[in-house]
C-alpha distance (Angstrom), angle and dihedral (degrees) to the residues before:
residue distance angle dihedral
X1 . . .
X2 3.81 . .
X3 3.17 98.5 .
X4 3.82 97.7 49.9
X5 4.33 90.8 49.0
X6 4.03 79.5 54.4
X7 3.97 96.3 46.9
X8 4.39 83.7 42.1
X9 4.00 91.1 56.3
X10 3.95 92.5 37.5
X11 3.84 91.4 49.0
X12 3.98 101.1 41.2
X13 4.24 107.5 22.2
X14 3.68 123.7 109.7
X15 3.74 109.9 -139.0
X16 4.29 134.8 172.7
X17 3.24 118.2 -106.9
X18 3.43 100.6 -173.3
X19 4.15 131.2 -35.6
X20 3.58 111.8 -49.7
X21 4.07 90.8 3.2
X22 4.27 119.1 100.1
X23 3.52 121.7 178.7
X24 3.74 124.4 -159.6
X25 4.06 120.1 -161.9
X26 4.20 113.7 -149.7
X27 3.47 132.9 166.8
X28 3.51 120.9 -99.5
X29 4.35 114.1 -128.0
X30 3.71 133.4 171.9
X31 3.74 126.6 -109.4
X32 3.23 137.6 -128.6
X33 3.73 120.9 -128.7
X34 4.04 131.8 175.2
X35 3.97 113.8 -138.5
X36 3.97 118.5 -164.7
X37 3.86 112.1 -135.7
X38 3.69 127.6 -145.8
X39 3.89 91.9 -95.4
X40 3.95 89.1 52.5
X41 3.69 99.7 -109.7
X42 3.53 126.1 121.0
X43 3.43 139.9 -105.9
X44 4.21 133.8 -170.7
X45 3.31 109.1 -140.4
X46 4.42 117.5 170.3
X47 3.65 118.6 -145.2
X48 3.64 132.3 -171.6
X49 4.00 119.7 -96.7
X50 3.78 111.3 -109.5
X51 4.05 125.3 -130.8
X52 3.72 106.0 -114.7
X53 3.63 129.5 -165.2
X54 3.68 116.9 -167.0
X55 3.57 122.2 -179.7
X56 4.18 119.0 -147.3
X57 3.75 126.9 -172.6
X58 4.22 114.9 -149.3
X59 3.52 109.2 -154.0
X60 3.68 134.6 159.4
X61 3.56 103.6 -47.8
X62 3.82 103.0 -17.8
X63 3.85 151.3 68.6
X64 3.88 112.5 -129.1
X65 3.00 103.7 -139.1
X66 4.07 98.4 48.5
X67 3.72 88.4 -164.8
X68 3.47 148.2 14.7
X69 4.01 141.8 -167.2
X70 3.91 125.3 -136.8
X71 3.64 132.1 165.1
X72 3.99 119.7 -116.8
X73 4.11 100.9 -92.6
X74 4.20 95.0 12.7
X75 3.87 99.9 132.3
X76 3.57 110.7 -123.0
X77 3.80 143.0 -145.1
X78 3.62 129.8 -177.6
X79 3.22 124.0 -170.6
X80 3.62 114.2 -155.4
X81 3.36 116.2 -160.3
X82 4.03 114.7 -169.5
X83 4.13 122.0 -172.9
X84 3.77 96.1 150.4
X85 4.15 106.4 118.6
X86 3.67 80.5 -120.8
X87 4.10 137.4 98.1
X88 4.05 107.8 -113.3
X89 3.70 131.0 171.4
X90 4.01 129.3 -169.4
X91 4.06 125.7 -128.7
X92 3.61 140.3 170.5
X93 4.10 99.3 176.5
X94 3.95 93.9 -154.6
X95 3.76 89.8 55.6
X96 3.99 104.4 47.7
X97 3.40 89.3 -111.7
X98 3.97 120.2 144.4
X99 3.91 112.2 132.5
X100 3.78 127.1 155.5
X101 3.78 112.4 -136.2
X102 3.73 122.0 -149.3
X103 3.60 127.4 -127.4
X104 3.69 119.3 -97.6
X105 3.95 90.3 9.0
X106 3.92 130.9 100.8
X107 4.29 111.7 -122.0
X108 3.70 106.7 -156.2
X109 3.82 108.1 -154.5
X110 3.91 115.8 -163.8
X111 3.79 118.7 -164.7
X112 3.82 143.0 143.9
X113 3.98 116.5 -139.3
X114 4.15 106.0 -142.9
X115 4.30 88.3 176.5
X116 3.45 138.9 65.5
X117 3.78 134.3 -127.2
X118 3.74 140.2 57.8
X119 3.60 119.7 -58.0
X120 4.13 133.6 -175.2
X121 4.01 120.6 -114.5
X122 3.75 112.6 -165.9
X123 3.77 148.6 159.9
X124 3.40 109.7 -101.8
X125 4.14 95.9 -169.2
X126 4.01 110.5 109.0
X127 3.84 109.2 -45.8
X128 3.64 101.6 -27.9
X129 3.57 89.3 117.7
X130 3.68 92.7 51.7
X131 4.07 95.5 48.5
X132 3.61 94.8 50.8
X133 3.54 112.9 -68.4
X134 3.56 104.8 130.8
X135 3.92 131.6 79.5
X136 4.09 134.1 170.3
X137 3.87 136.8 -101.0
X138 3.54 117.1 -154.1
X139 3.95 119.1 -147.1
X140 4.02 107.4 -165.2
């Protein structure tokens, strides 16, 4: 029983690894995809997630890029960097995600989508959101 409560807060904590840096551990899963053959029947066919690095740039009052495109199970990491002058943080509300990033550092944000569809990532500090600060990620 230990040993599973210590494998449960390995495999699902949030922890700091340093200022401005957060590192998320997920499990990794394979997807599911359909292919169309030549005769125009289908076939499922599971492939294994991909490590993706994406890298984001906070500035005053947006998120460059604006969007990005995963696949359902890849296992992400942004890498936020913010050199703005002003206090920022990252968050995707269907993901957990909600993590201030410091000025002048890099936030590295792991996470593994299990859904499909577009969602909204924002700044949630003052009005950022509202003056522009907010773009989409794309789970396929």
């Amino acid at each position: 029983m230990a040993i599973i409560v210590l494998i449960y807060l390995f495999s699902s904590s949030s922890f700091r690894a340093g200022p401005g840096q957060v590192s998320t551990t997920t499990v990794e899963a394979p997807t599911t995809g359909i292919i169309l053959n030549n005769l125009g029947s289908t076939t499922a066919t599971t492939t294994k997630p991909q490590s993706r690095v994406i890298e984001i740039s906070a500035k005053p009052f947006s998120f460059i890029p604006k969007a990005i495109m995963v696949n359902d199970g890849d296992m992400v990491e942004l890498r936020i960097t913010t050199a703005s002058g002003f206090a920022h943080n990252f968050s995707i509300d269907e993901f957990g995600i909600n993590e201030p990033l410091s000025d002048g550092q890099t936030t590295v944000i792991r996470f593994t989508p299990q859904q499909k569809g577009t969602f909204t990532f924002y700044c949630d500090v003052g009005n950022h959101r509202g003056q522009g600060m907010v773009g989409t990620l794309t789970v396929k």
